[in-house]
Backbone bond lengths (Angstrom), bond angles and torsions (degrees), N, CA, C in turn:
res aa  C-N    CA-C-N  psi(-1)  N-CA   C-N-CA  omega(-1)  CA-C   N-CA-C  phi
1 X - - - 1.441 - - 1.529 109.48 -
2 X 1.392 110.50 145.99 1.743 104.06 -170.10 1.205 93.64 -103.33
3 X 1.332 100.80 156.28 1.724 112.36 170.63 1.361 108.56 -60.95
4 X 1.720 95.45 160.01 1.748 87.93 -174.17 1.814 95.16 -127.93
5 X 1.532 113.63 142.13 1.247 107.49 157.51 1.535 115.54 -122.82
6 X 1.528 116.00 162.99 1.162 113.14 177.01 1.771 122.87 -114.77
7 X 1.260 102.10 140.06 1.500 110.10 -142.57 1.725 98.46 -107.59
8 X 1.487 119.47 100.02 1.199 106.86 -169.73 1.838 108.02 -93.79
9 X 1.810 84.11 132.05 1.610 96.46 -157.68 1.330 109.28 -151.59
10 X 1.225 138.20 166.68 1.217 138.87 -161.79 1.526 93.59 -154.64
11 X 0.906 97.85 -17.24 2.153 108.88 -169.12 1.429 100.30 -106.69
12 X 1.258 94.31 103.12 1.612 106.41 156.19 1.783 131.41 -39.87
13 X 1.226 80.75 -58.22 2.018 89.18 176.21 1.402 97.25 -55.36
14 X 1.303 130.04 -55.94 1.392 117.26 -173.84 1.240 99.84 -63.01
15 X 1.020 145.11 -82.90 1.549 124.57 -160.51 1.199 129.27 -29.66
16 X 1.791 106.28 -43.46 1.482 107.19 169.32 1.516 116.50 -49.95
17 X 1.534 101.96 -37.27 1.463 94.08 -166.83 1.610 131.71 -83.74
18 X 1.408 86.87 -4.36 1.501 97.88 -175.80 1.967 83.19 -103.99
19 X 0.735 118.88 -90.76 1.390 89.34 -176.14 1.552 147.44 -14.95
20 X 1.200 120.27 -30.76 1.409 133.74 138.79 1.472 115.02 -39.49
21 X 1.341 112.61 -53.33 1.338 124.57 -167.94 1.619 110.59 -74.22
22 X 1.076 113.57 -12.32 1.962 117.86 -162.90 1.273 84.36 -130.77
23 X 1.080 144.60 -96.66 1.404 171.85 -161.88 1.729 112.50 -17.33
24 X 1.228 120.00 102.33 1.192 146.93 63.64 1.835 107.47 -124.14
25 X 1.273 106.93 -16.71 1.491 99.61 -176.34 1.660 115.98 -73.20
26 X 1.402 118.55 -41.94 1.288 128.84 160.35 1.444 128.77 -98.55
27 X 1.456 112.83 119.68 1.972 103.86 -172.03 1.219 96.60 -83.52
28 X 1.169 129.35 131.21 1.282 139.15 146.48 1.753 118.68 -82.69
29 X 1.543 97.69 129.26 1.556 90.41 173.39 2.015 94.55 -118.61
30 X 1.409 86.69 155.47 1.644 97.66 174.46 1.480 115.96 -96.01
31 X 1.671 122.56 118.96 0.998 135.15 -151.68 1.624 100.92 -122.60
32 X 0.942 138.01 52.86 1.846 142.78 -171.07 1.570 120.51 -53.83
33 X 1.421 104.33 31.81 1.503 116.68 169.77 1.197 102.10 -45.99
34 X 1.383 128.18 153.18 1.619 140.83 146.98 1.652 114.61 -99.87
35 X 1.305 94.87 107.93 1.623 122.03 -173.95 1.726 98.94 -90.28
36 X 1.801 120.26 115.52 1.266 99.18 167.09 1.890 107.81 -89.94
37 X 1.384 88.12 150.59 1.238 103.34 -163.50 1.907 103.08 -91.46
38 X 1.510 104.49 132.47 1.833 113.82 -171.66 1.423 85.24 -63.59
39 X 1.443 116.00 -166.16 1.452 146.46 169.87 1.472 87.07 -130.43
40 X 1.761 95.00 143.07 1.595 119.10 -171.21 1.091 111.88 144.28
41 X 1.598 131.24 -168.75 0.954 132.56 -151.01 1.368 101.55 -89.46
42 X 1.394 118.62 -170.16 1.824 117.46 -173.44 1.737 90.28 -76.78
43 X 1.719 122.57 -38.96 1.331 108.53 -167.56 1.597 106.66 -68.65
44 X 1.372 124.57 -46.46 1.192 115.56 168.36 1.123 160.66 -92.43
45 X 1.824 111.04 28.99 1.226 141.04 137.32 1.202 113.84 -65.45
46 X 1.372 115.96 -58.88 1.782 114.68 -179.84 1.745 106.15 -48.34
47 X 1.458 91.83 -70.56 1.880 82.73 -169.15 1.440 126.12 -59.53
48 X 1.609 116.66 -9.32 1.633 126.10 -168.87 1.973 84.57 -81.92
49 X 1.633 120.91 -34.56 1.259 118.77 -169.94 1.464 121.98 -78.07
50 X 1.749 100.77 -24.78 1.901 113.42 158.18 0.581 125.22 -17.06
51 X 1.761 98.31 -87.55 1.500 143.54 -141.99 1.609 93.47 -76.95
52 X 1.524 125.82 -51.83 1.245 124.22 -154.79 2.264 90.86 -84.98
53 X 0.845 111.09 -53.74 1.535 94.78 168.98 1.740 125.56 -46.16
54 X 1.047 96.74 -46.24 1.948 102.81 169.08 1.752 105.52 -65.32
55 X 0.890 124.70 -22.88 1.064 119.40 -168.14 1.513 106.57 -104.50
56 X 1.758 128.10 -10.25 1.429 130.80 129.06 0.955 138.44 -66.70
57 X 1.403 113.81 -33.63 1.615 106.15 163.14 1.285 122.52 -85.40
58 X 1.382 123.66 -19.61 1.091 113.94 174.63 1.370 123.02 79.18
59 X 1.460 96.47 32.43 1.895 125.75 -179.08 1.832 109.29 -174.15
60 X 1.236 94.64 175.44 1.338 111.02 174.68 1.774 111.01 -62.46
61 X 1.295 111.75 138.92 2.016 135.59 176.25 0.757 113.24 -90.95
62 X 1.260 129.58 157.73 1.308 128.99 127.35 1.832 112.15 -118.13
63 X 1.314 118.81 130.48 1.753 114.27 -179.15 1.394 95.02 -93.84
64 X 1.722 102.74 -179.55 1.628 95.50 155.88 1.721 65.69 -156.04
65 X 1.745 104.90 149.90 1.188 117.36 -168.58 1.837 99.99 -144.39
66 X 1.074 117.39 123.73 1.757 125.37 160.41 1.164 139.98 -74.05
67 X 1.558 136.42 108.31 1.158 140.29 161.69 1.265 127.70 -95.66
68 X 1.537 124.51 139.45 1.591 116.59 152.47 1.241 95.94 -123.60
69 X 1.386 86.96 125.77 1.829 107.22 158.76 1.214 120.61 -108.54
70 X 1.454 130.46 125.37 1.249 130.06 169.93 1.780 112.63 -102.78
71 X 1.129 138.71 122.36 0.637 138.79 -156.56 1.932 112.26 -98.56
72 X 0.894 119.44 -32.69 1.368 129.49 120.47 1.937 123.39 -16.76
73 X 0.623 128.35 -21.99 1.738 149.67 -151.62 1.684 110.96 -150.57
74 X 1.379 102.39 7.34 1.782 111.58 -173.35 1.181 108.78 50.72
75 X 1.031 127.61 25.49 1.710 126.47 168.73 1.259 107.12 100.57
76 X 1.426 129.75 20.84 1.524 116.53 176.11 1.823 84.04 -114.75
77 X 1.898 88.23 159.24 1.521 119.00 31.53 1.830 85.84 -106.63
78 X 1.159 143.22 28.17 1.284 108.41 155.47 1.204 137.46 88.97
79 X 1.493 138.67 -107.30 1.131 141.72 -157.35 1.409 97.72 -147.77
80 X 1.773 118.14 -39.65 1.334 138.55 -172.05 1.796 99.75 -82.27
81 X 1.506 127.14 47.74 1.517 100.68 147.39 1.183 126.13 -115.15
């Protein structure tokens, strides 16, 4: 039996695609919780969005989270688009 993780998602294409990507060795199930997301840096938005999804499902995540940084712009907008 393969390990299973749960992939919090609302987006279809992503699921497909990460499932393609893991799948048959890892099951992914799609879990479309709404995680509110802290203010902070890109690392601690992602991990504040982990911890609090694992801790709804009540198993192991996987997120996938977006940044643009311009660096030009000191790194915004960041985490916030």
């Amino acid at each position: 039996m393969a390990p299973c993780i749960n992939f919090v998602t609302g987006n279809s294409n992503k699921l497909r695609e990460v499932k393609a990507i893991l799948e048959p060795g890892i099951e992914v199930r799609s879990n479309p919780i709404d995680v509110e997301e802290v203010q902070g840096s890109i690392e601690e938005v992602t991990e504040s969005k982990c911890r609090r999804a694992a801790e709804l499902v009540n198993g192991p995540v996987l997120v996938e989270d977006t940044a643009l940084c311009f660096n030009a712009l000191a790194g915004l907008p960041g985490p916030y688009m």
